[in-house]
C-alpha positions as a Markdown table, in Angstrom:
| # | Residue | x | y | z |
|---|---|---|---|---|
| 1 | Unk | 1.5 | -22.9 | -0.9 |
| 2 | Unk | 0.7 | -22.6 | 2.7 |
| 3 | Unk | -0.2 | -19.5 | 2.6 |
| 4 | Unk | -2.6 | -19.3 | -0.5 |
| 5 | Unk | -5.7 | -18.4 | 0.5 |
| 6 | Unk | -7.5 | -17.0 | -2.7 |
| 7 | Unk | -11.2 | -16.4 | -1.3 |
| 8 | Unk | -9.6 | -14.1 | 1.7 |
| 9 | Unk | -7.8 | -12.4 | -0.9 |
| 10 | Unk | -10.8 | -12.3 | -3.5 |
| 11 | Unk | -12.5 | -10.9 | -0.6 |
| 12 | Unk | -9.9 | -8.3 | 0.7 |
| 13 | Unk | -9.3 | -7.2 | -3.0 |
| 14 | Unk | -13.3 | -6.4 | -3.4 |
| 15 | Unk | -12.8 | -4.1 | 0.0 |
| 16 | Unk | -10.3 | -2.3 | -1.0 |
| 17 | Unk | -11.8 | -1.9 | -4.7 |
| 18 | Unk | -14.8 | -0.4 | -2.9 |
| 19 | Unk | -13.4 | 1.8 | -0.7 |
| 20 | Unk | -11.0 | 3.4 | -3.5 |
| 21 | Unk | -14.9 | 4.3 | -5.6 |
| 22 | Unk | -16.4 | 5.3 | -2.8 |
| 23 | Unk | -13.6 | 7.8 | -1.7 |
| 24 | Unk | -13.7 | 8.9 | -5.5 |
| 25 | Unk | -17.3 | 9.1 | -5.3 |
| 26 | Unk | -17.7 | 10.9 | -1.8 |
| 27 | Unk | -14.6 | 12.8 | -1.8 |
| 28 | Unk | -13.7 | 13.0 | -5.4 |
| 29 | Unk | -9.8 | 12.3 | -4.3 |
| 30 | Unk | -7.9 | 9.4 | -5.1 |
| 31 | Unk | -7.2 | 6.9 | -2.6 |
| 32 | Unk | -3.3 | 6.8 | -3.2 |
| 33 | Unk | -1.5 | 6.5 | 0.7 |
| 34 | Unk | 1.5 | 8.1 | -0.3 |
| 35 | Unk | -0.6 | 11.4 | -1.8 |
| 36 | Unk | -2.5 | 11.7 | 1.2 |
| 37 | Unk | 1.1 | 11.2 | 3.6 |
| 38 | Unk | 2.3 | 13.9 | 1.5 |
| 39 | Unk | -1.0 | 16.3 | 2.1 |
| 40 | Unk | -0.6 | 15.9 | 6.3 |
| 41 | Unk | 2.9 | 16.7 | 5.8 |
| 42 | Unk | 2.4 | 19.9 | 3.8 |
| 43 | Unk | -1.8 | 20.6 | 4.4 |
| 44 | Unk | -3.6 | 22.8 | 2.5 |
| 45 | Unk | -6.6 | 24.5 | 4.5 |
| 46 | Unk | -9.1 | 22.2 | 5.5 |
| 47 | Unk | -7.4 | 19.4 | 4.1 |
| 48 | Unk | -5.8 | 17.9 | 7.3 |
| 49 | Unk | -8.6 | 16.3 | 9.2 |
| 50 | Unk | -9.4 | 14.1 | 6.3 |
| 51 | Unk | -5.9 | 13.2 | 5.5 |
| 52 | Unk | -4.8 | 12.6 | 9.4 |
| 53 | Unk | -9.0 | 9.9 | 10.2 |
| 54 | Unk | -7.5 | 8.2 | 6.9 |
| 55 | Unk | -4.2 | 7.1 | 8.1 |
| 56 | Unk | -5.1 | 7.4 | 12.2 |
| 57 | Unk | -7.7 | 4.2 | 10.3 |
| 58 | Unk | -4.5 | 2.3 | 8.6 |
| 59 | Unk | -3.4 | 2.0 | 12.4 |
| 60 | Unk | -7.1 | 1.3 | 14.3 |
| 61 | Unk | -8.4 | -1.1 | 12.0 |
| 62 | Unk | -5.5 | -3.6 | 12.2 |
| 63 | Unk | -5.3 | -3.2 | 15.8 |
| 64 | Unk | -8.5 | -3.7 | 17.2 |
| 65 | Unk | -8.8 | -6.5 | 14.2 |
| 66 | Unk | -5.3 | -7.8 | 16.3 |
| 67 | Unk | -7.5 | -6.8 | 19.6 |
| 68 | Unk | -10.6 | -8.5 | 19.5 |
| 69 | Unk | -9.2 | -11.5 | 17.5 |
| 70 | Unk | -6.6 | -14.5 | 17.9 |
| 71 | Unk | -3.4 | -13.0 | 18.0 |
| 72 | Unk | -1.2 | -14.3 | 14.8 |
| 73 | Unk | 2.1 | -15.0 | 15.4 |
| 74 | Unk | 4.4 | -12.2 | 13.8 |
| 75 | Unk | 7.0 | -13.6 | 12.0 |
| 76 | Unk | 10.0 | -11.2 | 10.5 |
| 77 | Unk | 11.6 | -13.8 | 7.3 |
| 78 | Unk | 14.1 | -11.1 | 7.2 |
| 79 | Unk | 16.4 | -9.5 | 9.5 |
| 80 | Unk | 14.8 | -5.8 | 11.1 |
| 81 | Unk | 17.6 | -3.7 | 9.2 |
| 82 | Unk | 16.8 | -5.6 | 5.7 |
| 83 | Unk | 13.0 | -4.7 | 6.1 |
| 84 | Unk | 13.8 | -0.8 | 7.3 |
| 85 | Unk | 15.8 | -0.4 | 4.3 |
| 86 | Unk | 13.4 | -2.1 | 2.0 |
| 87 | Unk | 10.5 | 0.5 | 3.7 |
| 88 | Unk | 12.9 | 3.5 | 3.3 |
| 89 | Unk | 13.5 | 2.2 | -0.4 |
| 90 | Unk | 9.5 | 1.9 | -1.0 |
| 91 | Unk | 9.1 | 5.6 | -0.1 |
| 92 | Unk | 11.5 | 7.0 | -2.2 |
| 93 | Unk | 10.6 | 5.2 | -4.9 |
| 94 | Unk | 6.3 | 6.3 | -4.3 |
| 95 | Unk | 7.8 | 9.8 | -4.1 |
| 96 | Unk | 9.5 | 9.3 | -7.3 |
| 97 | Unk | 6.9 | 7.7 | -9.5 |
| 98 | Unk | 4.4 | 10.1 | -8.6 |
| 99 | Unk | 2.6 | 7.9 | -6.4 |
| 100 | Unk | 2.3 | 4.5 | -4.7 |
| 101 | Unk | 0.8 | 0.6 | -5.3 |
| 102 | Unk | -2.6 | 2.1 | -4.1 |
| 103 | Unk | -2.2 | 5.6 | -6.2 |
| 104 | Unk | -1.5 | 3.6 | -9.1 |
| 105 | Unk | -2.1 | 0.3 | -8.8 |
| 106 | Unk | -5.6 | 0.1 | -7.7 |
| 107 | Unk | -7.1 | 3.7 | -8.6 |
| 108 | Unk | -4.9 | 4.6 | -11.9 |
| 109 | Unk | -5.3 | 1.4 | -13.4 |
| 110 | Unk | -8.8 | 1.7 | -13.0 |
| 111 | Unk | -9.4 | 4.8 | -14.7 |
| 112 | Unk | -6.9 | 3.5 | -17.5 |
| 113 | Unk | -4.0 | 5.9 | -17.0 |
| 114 | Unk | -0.8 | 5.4 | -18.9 |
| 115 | Unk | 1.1 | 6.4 | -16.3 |
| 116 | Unk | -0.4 | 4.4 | -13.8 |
| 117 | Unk | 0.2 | 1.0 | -16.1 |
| 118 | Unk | 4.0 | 2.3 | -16.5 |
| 119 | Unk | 4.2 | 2.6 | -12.7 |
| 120 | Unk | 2.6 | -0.5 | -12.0 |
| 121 | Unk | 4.4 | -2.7 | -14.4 |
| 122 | Unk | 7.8 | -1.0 | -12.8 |
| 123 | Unk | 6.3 | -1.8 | -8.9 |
| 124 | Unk | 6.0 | -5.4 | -10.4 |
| 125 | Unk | 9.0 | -5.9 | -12.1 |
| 126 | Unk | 11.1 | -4.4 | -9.1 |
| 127 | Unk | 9.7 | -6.3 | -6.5 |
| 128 | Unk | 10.4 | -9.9 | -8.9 |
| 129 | Unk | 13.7 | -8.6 | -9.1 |
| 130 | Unk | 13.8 | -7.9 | -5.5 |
| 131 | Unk | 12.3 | -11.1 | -4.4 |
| 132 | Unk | 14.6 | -13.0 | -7.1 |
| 133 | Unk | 18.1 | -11.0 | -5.4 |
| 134 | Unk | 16.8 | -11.6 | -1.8 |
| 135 | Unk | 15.9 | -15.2 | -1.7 |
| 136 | Unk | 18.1 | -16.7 | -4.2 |
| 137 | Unk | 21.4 | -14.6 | -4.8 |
| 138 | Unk | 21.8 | -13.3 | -1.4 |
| 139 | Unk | 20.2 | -16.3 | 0.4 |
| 140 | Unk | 18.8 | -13.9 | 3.5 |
């Protein structure tokens, strides 16, 4: 339980609440990463800008946070290939539900789509099972 920190997290879930309604309410888009991936990939006209400052910000906010701070130590529990797998596995998966954890997770549920409680109850349930084969059956 060394890593249970529930006010950083309280706080960290409020942010990322707001920013999904305010990118509702100023853009009228969903904040789902995987969708906007998909829309730099394959733009539409006049789409790309916003699409490429929203994930060029997933990159410059965690580094200059990693810049101007105390530099954490980075710490792989698993081996590099493990982790590249798991990521590959993550995107297919986002592509075939339709969306990702954000997508779903934070702006489905909200609005109280079906779908996006399906989804989210299969992210869960994967990633016990995941966690469960990992640690325990495979021992990596």
């Amino acid at each position: 339980m060394e890593n249970f920190t529930p006010v950083s997290a309280a706080i960290g879930g409020f942010l990322i609440g707001l920013s999904a309604v305010l990118f509702m309410a100023l853009n009228g888009r969903i904040a789902g990463i995987s969708g906007i991936v998909a829309g730099v990939l394959t733009p539409a006209r006049g789409d790309w800008t916003w699409r490429l400052a929203f994930i060029a910000g997933l990159f410059v906010a965690p580094f200059a946070v990693w810049l101007f701070s105390s530099k954490p130590e980075v710490i792989f529990p698993h081996p590099l290939w493990l982790t590249v797998i798991g990521g590959l596995l993550v995107g297919f998966g986002a592509r075939l539900g339709g969306g990702c954890t954000s997508g779903h997770g934070v702006c489905g549920m909200a609005r109280l789509s079906k779908r996006s409680i399906a989804a989210t109850l299969t992210f869960m349930a994967s990633a016990i099972a995941t966690v469960f084969i990992v640690n325990h059956l495979l021992g990596l």
